[in-house]
N, C-alpha and C positions, 0 to 999 in steps of 0.2 A: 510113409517115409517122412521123419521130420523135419522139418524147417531150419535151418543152421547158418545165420550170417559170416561171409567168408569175403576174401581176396582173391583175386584172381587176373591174372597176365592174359591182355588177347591183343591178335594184331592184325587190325585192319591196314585197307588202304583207301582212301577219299580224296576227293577232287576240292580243294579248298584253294577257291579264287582269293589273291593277292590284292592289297589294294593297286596296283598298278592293273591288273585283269579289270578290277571294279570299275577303273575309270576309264578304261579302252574301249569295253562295252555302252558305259554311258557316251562315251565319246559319239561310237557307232552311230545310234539312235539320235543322235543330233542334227537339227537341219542346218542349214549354211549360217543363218541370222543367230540362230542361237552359240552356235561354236564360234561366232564372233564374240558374242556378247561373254564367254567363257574365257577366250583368248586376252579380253581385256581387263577381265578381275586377275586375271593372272599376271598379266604386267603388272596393273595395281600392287598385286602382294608379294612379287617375285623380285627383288632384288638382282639377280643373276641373270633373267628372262629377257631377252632384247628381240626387237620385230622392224622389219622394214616392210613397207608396203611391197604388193606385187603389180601394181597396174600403178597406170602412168596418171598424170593429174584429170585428163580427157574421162578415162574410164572411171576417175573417181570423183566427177562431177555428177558422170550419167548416173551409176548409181545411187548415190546420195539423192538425186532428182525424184529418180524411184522411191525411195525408201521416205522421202516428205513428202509425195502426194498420195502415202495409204491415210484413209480416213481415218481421225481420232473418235471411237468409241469413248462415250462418259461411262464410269463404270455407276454401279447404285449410288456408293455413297458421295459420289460428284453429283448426280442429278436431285439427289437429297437434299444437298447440300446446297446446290443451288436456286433449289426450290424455297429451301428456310432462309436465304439471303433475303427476297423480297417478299417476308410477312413483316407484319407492325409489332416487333415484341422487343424488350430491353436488348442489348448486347451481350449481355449474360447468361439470358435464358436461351437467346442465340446458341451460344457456346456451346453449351452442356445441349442443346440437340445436335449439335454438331457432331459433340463428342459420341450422343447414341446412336448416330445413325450410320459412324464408323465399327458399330457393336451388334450388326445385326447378323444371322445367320444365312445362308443361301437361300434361306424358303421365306426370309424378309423375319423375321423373329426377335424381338428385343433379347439378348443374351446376361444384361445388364443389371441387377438388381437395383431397383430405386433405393430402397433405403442404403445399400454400400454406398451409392452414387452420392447421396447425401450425406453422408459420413465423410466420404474422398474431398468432395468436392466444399464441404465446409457450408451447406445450404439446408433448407427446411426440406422437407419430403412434400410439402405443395410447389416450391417453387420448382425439384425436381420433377413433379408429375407436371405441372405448365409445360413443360422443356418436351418432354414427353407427348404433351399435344399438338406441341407446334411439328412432329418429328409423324404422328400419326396423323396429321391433315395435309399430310404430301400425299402425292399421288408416285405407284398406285396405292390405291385403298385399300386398308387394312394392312398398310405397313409400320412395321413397327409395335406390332401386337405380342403381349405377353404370352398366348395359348391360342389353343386355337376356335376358342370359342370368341373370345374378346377379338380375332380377326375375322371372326363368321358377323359381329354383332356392329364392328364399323363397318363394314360392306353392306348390312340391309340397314342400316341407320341413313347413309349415304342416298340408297335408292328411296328413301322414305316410308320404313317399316316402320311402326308404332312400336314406341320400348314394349307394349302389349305381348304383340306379334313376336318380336325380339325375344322375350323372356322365352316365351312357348316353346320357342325351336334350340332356342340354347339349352333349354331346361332336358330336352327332350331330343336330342342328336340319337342318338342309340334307337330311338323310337323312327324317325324317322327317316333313317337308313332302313327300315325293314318294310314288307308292303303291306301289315294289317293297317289299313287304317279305320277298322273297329274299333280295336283297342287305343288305338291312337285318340280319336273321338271320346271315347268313356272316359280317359285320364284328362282331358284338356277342358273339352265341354264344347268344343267350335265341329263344324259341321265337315263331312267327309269333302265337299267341294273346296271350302277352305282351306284344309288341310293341306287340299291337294295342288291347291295356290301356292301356298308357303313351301313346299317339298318342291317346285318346278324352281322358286325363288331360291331355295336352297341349293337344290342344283344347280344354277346358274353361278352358285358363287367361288373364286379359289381360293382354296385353302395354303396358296404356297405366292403369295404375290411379289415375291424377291424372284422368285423365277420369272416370271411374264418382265422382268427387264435383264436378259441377258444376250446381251449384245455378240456375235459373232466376229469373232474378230479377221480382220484382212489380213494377212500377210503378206510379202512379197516374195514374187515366185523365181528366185534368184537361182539360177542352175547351177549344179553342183560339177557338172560334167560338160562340155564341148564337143557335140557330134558332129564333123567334117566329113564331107565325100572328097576325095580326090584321084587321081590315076590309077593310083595304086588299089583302091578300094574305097575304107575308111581311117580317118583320123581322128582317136577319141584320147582327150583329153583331161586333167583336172582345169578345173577355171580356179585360178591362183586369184583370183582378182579379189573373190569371198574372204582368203585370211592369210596373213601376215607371211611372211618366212621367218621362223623362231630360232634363236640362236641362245646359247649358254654362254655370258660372260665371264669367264677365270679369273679375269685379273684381279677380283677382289681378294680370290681363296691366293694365288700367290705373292701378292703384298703384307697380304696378313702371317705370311709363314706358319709360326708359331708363337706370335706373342700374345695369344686370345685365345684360349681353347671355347671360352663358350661362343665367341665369334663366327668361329671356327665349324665347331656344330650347327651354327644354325643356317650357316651358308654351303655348308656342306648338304644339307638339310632340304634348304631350296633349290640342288645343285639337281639331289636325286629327283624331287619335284619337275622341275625343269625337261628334264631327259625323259621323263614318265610320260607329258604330256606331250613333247615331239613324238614321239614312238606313237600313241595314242592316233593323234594328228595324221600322221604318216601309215600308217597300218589303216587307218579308215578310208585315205584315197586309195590306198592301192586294193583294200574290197571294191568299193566302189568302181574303178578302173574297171577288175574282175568282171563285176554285176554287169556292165552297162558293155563290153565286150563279148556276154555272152548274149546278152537282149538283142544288140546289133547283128550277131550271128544267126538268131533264132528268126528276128524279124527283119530279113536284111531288104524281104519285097517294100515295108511298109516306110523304111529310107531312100529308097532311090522312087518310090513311085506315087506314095501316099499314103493315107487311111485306111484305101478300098480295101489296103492287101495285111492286115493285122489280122495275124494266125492266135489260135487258142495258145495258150500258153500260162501253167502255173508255178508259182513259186516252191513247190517239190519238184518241176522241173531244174528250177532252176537249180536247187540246192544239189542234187540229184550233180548235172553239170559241173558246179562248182566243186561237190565232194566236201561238202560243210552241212552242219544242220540246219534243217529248216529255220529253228529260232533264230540264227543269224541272219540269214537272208531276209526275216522278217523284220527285225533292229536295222539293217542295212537302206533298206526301202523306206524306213517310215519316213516323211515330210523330204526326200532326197529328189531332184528332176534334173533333168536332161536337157539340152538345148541341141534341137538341130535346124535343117533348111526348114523343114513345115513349124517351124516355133518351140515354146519348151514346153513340154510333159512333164508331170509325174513321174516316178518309174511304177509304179502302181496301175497307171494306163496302161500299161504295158501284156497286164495279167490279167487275161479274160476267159471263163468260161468257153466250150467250144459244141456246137449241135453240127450232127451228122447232116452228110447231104442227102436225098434220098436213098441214092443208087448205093449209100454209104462207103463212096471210096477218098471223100475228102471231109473236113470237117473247116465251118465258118465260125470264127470268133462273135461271143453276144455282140460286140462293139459292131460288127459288120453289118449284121440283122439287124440288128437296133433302125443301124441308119436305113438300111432295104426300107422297113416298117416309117421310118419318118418320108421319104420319098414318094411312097405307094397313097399315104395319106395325103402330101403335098398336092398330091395330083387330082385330088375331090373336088367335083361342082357339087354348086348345093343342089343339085339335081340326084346327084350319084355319089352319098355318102357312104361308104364301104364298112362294115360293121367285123369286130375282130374273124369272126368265123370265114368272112369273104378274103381279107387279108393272109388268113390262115392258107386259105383256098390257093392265091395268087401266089403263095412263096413255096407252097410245096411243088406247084406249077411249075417254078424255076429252080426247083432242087435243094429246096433245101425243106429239112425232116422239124418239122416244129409242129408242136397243138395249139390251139386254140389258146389255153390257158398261159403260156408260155409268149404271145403275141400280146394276150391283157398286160400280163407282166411286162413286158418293155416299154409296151404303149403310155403304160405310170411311170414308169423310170423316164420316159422322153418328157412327161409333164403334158400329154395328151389327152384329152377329154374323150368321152366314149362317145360312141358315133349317134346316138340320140341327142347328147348336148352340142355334136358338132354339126348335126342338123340341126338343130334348134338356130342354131347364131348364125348357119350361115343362112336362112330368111330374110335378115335384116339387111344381108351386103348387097 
């Protein structure tokens, strides 16, 4: 049959998200600090967009308190940067390291070509590569490297490898990634023990030294939600205190009548803007609301009583519950917490794994076992160090269905040393 270029009529139907959809969803996924910091580019560019605080000056001292005593992380090129403040080099050559050490890539990697550099910046290509060494004798070492050999070659320069030595292993990376060192030997001419010097020396060195400073950043754990007990049961709330109450100003669209049509539009413009992001705003407390109404029903022991009583529970339950899809409930949760009487959560705490009891007619959240396994330990003399298998032993004693393997795993999740190193240390107490 042949082949015939043609026209043809066909009619589907597709789910094509709006840009109002687009930013509801983004909205969703927003923790408290950042739908702030969202809230106020929007006053910035909104014209029409008007906000009045929700909390009174008290609660808006407490949190601001909060939010100036999370530590300031340096990022790379601050610590860079401050490192080439106090060498002895012109103010010039200052600069332009300056300028490369704002040009590096996440694995520390000069991005920057020297000669454009010197072309831009109106300089020779030696005073360029100066600039360049004051930028690679930062620490860490070997930042700032072209490739990744010239970052392998300042790191054993540093620890005191002979350019010899140096050449060998730069020359010869591919060789020494594999384990003949026969061959290895025949091509170099040094001896299988030295080889085997330089290859442990190789290993020791990274190849990504913009990573080894990445500082973790603090956030603050501002809740998004208000869990109250009262007579009636519970009282859950949004915490208004986090952002604004947003209003749409008109009066500009009805001053302007009609004597500005492109006025007109554009305020019309920021009008629909405006209304997008209340509705966004507003649609994401009342999931939220949802979420944290069905958590408090699901976990209502682990509010009135504590930690002990945190049931299994996953977020296909929850979605399940809700009658939405998982991916929502998962945008819903991310960086989002709760404040009750025992302090603020996560909602992410909330969703734990669950192991059968023996008799298998009830099931215990990992979060509960966990803690079981950190208390059983608590209770070791250095005489009587309990090893996973014996731990294993005592919890099935008490009902609940776990292996061995399952007890190592928490025990690492607690940040628990194994009971030969917790013998070990406790000789010395």
């Amino acid at each position: 049959m042949p082949l015939k270029p043609g026209l043809k009529v066909k009619q589907t139907q597709r789910l094509i998200l709006t840009p109002a959809m687009r930013q509801s969803i983004k909205i969703l996924q927003m923790s408290a600090l950042d739908l702030s910091d969202l809230i106020q580019r929007e006053l910035d560019e909104n014209p029409l967009l008007t906000a009045e605080p929700n909390y009174s000056q008290g609660e808006k001292a407490d949190l601001q308190i909060a939010l100036d005593t999370i530590p300031n992380h340096q990022s790379l090129a601050e610590t860079l940067h401050s490192q080439i403040g106090l060498m002895a080099a012109p103010e010039k050559t200052k600069a332009i390291a300056y300028y490369l050490a704002g040009n590096l890539t996440d694995d520390g990697y000069l991005i920057e070509n020297l000669d454009d550099l010197a072309s831009n910046f109106s300089i020779t290509y030696n005073q360029a590569e100066t600039a360049l060494g004051l930028l690679q004798a930062c620490d860490p070492c070997g930042i700032g490297a072209r490739d990744l050999p010239e970052c392998l070659g300042l790191q054993m320069a540093a620890i005191g490898e002979t350019a010899e030595n140096r050449a060998i292993v730069l020359e010869h990376l591919h060789l020494f990634s594999q384990t003949d060192m026969s061959a290895l030997s025949r091509k170099t001419g040094r001896s299988k023990r030295e080889l085997q010097r330089l290859k442990a020396v190789l290993t020791n060195l990274n190849p990504t030294p913009g990573r080894q400073h990445k500082p973790e950043a603090n956030h603050a754990l501002v809740a998004d939600i208000l869990v109250s007990e009262n007579a009636s049961g519970f009282s859950i709330e949004s915490n208004n205190s986090t952002t604004p109450s947003l209003t749409v100003d008109t009066s500009s669209l009805t001053a302007l009548r009609s004597k500005d049509q492109d006025a007109i539009d554009f305020l019309n413009l920021h009008k629909v803007r405006a209304n997008n992001l209340i509705r966004a705003i507003e649609a994401r407390s009342t999931m939220l609301i949802r979420i944290v109404k069905t958590i408090v029903a699901r976990q209502h022991r682990f509010f009135t009583d504590g930690h002990a009583y945190l049931i299994p529970m996953t977020q296909a339950n929850l979605a399940a519950d809700l009658a939405v899809h998982p991916s929502t409930v998962a945008r819903a949760l991310t960086n989002k917490s709760l404040a009750c009487s025992f302090g603020a959560f996560p909602l992410s705490f909330f969703f734990t794994s669950g192991i059968n009891s023996v008799d298998g007619k009830s099931t215990l959240s990992a979060y509960v076992v966990q803690q079981k396994i950190r208390k059983i330990i608590a209770t070791e003399t250095a005489r009587d160090v309990l090893s996973d298998l014996m731990i294993t032993t005592l919890l099935r004693n008490s009902g609940v269905d776990i292996t061995r393997r399952t007890v190592a795993k928490y025990r690492q999740c607690l940040k628990v040393s194994s009971s030969a190193q917790r013998r070990k240390s406790k000789r010395f107490l």
